[in-house]
C-alpha positions in Angstrom: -22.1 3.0 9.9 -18.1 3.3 9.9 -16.8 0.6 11.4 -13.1 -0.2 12.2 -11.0 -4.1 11.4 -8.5 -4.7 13.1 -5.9 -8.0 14.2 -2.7 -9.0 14.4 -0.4 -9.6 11.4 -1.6 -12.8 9.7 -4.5 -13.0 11.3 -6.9 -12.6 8.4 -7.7 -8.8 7.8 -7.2 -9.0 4.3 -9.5 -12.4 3.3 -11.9 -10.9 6.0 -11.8 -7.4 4.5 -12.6 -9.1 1.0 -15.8 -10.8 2.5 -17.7 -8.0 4.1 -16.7 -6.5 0.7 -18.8 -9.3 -0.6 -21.6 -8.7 2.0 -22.6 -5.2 0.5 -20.3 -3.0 2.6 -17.7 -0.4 1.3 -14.6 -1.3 2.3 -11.4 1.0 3.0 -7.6 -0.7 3.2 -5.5 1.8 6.0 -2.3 -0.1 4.2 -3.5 1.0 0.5 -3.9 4.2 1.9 -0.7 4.2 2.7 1.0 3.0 -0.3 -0.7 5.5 -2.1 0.3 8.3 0.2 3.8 7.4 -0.2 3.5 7.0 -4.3 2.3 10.5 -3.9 5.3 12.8 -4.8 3.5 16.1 -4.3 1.9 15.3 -1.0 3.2 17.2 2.5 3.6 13.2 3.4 6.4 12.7 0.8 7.7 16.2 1.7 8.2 15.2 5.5 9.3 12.0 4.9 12.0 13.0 2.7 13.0 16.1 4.7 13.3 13.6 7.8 15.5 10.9 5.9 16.6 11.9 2.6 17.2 10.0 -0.3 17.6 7.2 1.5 13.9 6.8 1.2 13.7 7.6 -2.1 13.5 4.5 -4.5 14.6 4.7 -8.2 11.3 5.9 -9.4 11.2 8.7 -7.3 8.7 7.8 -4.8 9.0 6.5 -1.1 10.4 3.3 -0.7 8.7 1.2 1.9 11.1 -1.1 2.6 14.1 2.0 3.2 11.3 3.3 5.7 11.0 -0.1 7.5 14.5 -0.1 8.1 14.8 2.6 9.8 11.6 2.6 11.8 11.7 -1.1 12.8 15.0 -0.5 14.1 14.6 2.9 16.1 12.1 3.5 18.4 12.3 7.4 18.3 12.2 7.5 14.3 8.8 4.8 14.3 6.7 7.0 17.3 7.9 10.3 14.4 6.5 8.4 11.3 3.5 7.2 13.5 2.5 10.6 14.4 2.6 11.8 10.8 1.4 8.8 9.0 -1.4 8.0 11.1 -3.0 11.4 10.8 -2.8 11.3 6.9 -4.4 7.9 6.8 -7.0 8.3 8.7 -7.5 11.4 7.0 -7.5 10.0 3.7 -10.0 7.1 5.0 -12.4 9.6 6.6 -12.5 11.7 3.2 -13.3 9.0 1.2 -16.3 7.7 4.1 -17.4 11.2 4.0 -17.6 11.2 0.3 -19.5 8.2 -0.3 -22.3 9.5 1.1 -22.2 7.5 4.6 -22.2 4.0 2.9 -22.2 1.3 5.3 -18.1 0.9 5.4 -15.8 -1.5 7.4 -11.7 0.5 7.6 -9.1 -1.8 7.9 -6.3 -0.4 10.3 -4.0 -2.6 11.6 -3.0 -0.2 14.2 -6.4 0.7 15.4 -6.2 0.6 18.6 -2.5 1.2 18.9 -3.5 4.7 17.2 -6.5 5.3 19.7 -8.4 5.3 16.4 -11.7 3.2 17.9 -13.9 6.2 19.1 -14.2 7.3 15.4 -15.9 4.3 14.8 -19.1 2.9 15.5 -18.2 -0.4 16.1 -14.6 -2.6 15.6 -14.2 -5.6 14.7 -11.2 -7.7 15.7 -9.7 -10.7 13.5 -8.0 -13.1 15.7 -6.2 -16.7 14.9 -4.3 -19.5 17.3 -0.4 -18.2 17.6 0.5 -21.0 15.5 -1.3 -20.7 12.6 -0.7 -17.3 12.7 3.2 -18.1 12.3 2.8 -20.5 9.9 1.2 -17.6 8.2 4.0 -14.8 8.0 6.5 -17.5 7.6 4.6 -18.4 4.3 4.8 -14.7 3.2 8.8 -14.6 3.2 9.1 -12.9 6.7 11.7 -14.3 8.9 11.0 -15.2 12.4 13.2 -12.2 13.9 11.2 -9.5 11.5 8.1 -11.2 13.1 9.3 -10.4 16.8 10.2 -7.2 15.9 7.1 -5.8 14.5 5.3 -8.0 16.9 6.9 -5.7 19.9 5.8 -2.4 18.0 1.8 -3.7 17.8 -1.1 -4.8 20.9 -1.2 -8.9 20.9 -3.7 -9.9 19.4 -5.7 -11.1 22.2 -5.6 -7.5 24.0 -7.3 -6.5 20.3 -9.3 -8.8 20.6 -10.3 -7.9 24.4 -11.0 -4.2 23.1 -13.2 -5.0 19.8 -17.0 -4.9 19.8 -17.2 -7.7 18.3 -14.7 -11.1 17.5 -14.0 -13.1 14.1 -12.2 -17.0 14.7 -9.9 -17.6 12.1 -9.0 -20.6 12.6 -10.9 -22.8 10.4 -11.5 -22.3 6.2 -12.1 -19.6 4.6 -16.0 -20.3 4.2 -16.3 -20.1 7.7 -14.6 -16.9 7.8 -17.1 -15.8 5.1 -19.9 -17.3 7.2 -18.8 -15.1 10.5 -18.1 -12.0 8.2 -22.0 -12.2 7.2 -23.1 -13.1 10.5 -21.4 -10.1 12.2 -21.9 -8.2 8.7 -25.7 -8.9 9.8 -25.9 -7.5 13.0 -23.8 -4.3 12.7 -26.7 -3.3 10.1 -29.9 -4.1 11.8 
């Protein structure tokens, strides 16, 4: 079963990610993907990107720099809907190869931008992390971001209710982390049987 997680930023992906891992399934990070796309200097992604911007996006060990791309993209909508509609391809791409690969394991995806990409009918089911606006906050604030980058990339994603409105199924993360790990295996329960 492929199976697609999704949520807003700070809403959990990553902690819930971690405990279906610990449930038995294979588990595939869209982000990771992505990092190692871009550390990839001989890939068509690197080519494009660099064609696109320069060496503006090229940091001092020669690969793409992430944060060089956020600035542009965060900041013009033309430039993000370009990077979008090369990105998402290679990520998904990457993902699907590595699914295909592991002999149809069982296998939860983690995409942030599932259903911003219109990624959710190549899955068999989604999964949608969701968390009160609050703690959410508290959250990104925590990780260094300040509250403007927060509305910014908040503008360029679905809220997380509408994510949560359009998943097959619903994790509450709201509570501790062992009742996070208690809903993982509870949902990681029925998408197998």
């Amino acid at each position: 079963m492929f199976i697609g997680l999704t949520g807003g930023m700070g809403c959990g992906k990553s902690a819930t990610l971690s405990f279906f891992l610990e449930c038995g399934y294979m588990t595939l990070d869209a982000d990771k993907i992505c990092h190692e796309l871009y550390s990839n200097k001989g890939s068509v992604l690197f080519e494009q990107l660099h064609k696109r911007w320069g060496d503006a996006v090229i940091s001092v060990n020669g690969t793409i720099d992430r944060a060089s791309v956020g600035k542009i993209v965060f900041t013009e909508n033309d430039e993000l809907e370009w990077l979008n509609g090369v990105l998402h391809p290679a990520v998904f791409s990457e993902g699907f190869r590595i699914y295909n690969n592991s002999g149809k394991k069982d296998t939860i995806f983690d995409v942030p931008l599932l259903f911003e990409a219109g990624w959710e009918s190549y899955f068999d089911k989604t999964v949608s992390v969701w968390c009160r606006e609050e703690i959410r906050m508290k959250r990104l604030l925590k990780r260094g971001m300040s509250k403007c980058d927060i509305e910014r990339r908040d503008k360029m994603q679905f809220k997380p209710e509408l994510k949560m409105e359009r998943a097959d199924y619903v994790i509450i993360n709201n509570n501790t982390l062992e009742h996070l790990k208690q809903q993982c295996k509870v949902i990681g329960d029925k998408l197998t049987t």
